[in-house]
N, C-alpha and C positions, 0 to 999 in steps of 0.2 A: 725095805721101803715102806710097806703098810706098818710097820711100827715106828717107824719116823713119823708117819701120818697121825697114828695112833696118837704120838707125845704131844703131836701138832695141834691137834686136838683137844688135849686134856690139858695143854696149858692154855690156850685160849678160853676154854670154858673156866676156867680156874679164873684167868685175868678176867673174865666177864663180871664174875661171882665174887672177884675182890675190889670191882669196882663199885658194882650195885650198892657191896655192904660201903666203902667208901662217901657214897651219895649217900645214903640214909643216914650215916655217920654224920657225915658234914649238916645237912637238914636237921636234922634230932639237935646238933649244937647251935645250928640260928638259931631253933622254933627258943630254943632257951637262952637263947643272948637275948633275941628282941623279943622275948614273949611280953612284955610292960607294953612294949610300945604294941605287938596285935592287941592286946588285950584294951588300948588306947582305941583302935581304930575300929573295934568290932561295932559299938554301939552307931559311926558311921556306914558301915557297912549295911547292917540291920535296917538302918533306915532308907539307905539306896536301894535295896532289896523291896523292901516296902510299898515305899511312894515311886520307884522307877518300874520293879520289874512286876511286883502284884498284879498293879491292876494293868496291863499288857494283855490277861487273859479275858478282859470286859473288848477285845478286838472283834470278837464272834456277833457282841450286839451291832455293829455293824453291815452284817449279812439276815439279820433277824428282823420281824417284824414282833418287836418287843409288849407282851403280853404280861403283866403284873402278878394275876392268876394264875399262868401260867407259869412263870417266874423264868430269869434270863434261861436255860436249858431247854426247857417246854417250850418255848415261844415258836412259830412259824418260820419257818428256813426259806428268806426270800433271795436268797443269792444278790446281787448286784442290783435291785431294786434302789437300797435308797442312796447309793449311789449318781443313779440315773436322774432319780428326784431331785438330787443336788445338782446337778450340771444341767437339767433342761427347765430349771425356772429362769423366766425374765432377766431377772437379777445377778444368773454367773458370771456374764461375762465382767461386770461392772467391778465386780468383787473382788473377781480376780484381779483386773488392770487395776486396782486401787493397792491391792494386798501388794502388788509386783513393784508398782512406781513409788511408793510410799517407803517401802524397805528400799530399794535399791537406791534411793536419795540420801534416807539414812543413814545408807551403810559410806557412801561416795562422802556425801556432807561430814556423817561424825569422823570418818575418819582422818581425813584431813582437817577439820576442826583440831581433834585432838593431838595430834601431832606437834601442830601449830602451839596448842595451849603448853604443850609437855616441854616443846622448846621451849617456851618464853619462859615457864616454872624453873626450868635446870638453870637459867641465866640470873635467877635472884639464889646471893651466894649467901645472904643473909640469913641463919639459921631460924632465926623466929618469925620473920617477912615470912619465907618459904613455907612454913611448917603454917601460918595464918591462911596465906594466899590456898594454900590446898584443903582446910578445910574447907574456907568461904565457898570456892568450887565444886566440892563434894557435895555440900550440904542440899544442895534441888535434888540429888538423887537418891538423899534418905528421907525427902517428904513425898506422903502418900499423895496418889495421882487423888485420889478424892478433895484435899488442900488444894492442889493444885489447881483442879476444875475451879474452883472456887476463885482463886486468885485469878486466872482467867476471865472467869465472871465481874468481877469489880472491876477488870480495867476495859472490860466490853461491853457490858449491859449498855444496853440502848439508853434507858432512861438516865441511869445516873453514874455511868461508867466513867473512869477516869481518863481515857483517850477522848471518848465521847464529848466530857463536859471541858477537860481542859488544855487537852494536844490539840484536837483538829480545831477549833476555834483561834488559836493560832496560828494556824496555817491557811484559815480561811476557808476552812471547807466544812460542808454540812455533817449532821452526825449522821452515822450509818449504823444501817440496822446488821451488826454484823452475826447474826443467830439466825436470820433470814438468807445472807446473801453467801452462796455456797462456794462460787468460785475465791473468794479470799482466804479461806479454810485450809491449802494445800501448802501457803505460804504459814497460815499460823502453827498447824500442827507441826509444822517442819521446827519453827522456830521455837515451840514447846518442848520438842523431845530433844534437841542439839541443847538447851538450857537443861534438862534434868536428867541425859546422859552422859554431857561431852567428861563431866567432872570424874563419872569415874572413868571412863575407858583411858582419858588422858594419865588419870594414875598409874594404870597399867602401863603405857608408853613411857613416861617417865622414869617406873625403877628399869627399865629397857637401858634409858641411855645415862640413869647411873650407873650403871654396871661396864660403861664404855671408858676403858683405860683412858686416861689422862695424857697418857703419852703422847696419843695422834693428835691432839688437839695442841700439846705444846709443840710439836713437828711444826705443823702447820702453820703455829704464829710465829713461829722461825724462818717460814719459809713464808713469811708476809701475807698467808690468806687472811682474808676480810672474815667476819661472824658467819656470813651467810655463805659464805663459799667453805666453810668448815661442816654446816649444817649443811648443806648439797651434797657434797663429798666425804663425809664422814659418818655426822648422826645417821643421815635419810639410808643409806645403803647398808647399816648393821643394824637397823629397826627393821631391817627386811624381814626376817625369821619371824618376829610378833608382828607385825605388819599380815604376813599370810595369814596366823594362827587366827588374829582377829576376824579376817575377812573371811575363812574358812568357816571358823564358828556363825556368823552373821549369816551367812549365803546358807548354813544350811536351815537357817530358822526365816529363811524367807518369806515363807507361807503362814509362818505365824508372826498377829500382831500382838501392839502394847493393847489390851480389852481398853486398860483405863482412859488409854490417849484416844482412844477411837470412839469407844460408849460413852462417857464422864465428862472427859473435856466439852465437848461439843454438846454435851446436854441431852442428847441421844435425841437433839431436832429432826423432825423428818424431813424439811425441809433443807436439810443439809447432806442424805445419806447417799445423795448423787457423788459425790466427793470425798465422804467420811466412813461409807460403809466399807468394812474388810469383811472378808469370810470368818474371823471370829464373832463379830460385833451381830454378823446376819444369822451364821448358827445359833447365838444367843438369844436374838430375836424368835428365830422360828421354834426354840424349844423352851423357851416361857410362854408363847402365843400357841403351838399347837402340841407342843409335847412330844414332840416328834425324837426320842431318842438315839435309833437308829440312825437318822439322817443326820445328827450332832456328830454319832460318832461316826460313821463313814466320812462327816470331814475332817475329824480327826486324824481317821484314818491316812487318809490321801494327805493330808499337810505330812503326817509326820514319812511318809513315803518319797513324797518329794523332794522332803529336804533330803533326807538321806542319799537319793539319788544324785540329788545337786552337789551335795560336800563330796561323794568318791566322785563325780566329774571334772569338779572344780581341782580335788586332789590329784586327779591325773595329771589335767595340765599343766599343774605347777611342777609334780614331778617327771613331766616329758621336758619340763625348761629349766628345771633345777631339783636336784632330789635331793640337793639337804636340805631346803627347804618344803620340801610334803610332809604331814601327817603321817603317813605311813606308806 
């Protein structure tokens, strides 16, 4: 019996030991089938390394009271100070509810924007219309927010703006000072960033439901459904899967804004930052105005915490109500 045991033994260790070599076997022949293509991805790799995970380690100036003589190491170990400094001025709560509604309109507006726009694209069957129509639409979101501020500007300037001098004059209403008057700012920036986002996110949606067999769509006109009742029942319920992804991605960068759309566009009026300030725009503020680096990065800090928090929350529920559609 103990030599039965014995063999039992010695061939399981065996099988162990001709698996191992097996794995490294088979590994040693990828690394050399696709070494072109590692060799392709390293210098991205390098740079994710770099600009993502490097500087991760400047997370300590956030517990610091940052001293230059000192140098970040040496500096004062203030624990949760400039933290506190950030959420007991004036101005949190404001920044926050601006940073919160501003995203969450965004994200509710462009998505449904884009969907919208991704359908109406896939219905032009015309190769060159189509392949026109999607640049014309891309193109707001490869000009820089600095253009843009500017084009803003010409059609808003008080004095010699284009709405100013030759829309409301048509319509019978005075010119307005609209660099002064803050409550109409919520509706512009909204209508700025749906104009210089929707073009790409609806690209994304779009290779979505080209990739949707043709089949159910010819089903369907067999079985008499109308466009829109194709689009309810067919496109909208298999754009589910990019549909989360987007929203997943979006909800976790909730906390962080567009700088340009919030600083630039608005011309960094102060008589506007009741309605235009975000907590990027006010960290930005506070550390050109006081230098205050620690407090920039503790906001840092806590945006990029939040969001994190937000996206596995957000992930749970979707996968308590569907888990092939979660992240992970």
């Amino acid at each position: 019996m103990e030599e039965l045991h014995k063999t039992n033994i010695i061939c399981y260790e065996q099988g162990e030991r001709d698996m191992r070599r097996g794995f490294h076997a088979n590994r040693i022949q990828n690394i050399r089938k696709h070494g072109l293509l590692l060799v392709m991805i390293l210098p991205g790799i390098v740079y994710l390394f770099i600009n993502n995970y490097l500087p991760m380690f400047g997370i300590v100036i956030a517990f610091k009271d940052i001293n230059f003589a000192k140098g970040i190491w040496g500096s004062d170990w203030v624990g949760f100070d400039n933290f506190a400094y950030l959420f007991q001025t004036q101005d949190a709560w404001v920044i926050t509810r601006n940073t919160l509604l501003y995203n969450g309109a965004f994200i509710v507006l462009g998505t449904v924007l884009s969907i919208a726009v991704a359908v109406l694209l896939n219905e032009v069957k015309k190769r060159f219309a189509s392949r026109l129509y999607q640049s014309i639409i891309l193109l707001p979101y490869l000009i820089s927010m600095v253009i843009v501020a500017y084009l803003v500007l010409a059609l808003l300037n008080e004095e010699n703006g284009f709405v100013n001098h030759y829309v409301l004059p048509l319509l019978g209403i005075d010119p307005v000072s609209w660099y002064a008057d803050s409550g109409k700012w919520p509706f512009i920036l909204s209508v700025v960033y749906l104009w210089k986002n929707v073009g790409y996110t609806c690209i994304v949606y779009l290779a979505s439901i080209v990739g949707i067999s043709q089949e159910y769509y010819e089903s369907a006109t067999l079985d008499g459904a109308s466009k829109w009742r194709q689009v309810w029942s067919i496109t909208l319920p298999l754009l589910k899967p990019t549909m989360v992804i987007m929203v997943l991605l979006a909800v976790g960068r909730i906390f962080n804004s567009d700088f340009g759309l919030f600083y630039q566009v608005p011309l960094n009026s102060g008589a506007l930052q009741t309605t235009t300030d975000v907590i990027d725009t006010y960290v930005y503020r506070g550390l050109m105005t006081f230098g205050d680096f620690g407090m920039s990065s503790a906001a840092g800090l806590y945006q990029s915490i939040v969001g994190f928090l937000l996206v596995l929350t957000t992930n749970a529920i979707v996968r308590r109500k569907n888990r092939d559609l979660a992240l992970f």
